[in-house]
C-alpha positions as CSV (number, residue, x, y, z in Angstrom):
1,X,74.8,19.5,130.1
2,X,77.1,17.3,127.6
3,X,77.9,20.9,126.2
4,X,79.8,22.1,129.3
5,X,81.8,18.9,129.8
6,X,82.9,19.1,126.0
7,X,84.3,22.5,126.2
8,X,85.9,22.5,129.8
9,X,88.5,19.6,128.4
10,X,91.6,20.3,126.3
11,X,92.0,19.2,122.8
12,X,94.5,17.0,123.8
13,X,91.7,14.5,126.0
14,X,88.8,14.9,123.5
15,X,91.3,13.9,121.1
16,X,92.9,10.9,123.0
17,X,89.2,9.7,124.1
18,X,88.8,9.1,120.2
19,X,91.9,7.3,120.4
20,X,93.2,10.0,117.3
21,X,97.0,11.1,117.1
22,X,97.2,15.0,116.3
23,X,98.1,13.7,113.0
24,X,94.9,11.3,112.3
25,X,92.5,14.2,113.4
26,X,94.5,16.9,111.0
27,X,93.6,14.2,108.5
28,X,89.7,13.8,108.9
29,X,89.6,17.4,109.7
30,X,91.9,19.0,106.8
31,X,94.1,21.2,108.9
32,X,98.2,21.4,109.6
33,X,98.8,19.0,112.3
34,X,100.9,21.3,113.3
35,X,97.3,23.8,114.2
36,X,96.1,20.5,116.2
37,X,99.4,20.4,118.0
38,X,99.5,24.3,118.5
39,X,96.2,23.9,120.4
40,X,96.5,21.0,122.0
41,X,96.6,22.3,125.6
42,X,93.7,24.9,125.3
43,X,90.5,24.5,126.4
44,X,88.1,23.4,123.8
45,X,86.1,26.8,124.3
46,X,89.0,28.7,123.8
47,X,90.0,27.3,120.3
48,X,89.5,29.3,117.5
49,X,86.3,29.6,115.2
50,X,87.7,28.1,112.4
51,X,89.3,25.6,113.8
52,X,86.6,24.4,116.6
53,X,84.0,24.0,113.9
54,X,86.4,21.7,111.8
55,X,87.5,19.4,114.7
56,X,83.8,19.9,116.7
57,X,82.4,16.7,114.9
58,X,85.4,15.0,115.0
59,X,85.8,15.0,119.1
60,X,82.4,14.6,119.1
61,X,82.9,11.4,117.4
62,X,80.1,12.1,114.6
């Protein structure tokens, strides 16, 4: 059930409800902040591969 709530929100509120600018998350997860900010608005299911399993634990707040 958690699973569906996670993915239906946008990068943008997982990432705000961790209190983490685009740039802090492209820090812990190693990526441009420029990817975090490309995908910002998408859904968190629609996020790439790549990217979704280096930000996953991050938004999760693992």
């Amino acid at each position: 059930m958690f699973f569906k709530t996670f993915s239906n929100k946008t990068v943008k509120e997982l990432r705000k409800n961790q209190g983490l600018t685009a740039q802090e998350l492209s820090l812990i997860a190693r990526v441009s902040s420029g990817r975090i900010r490309k995908f910002d608005h998408y859904k968190f299911k629609n996020v790439p591969e790549p990217l979704k399993s280096k930000i996953e634990s991050v938004l999760k707040g693992r």
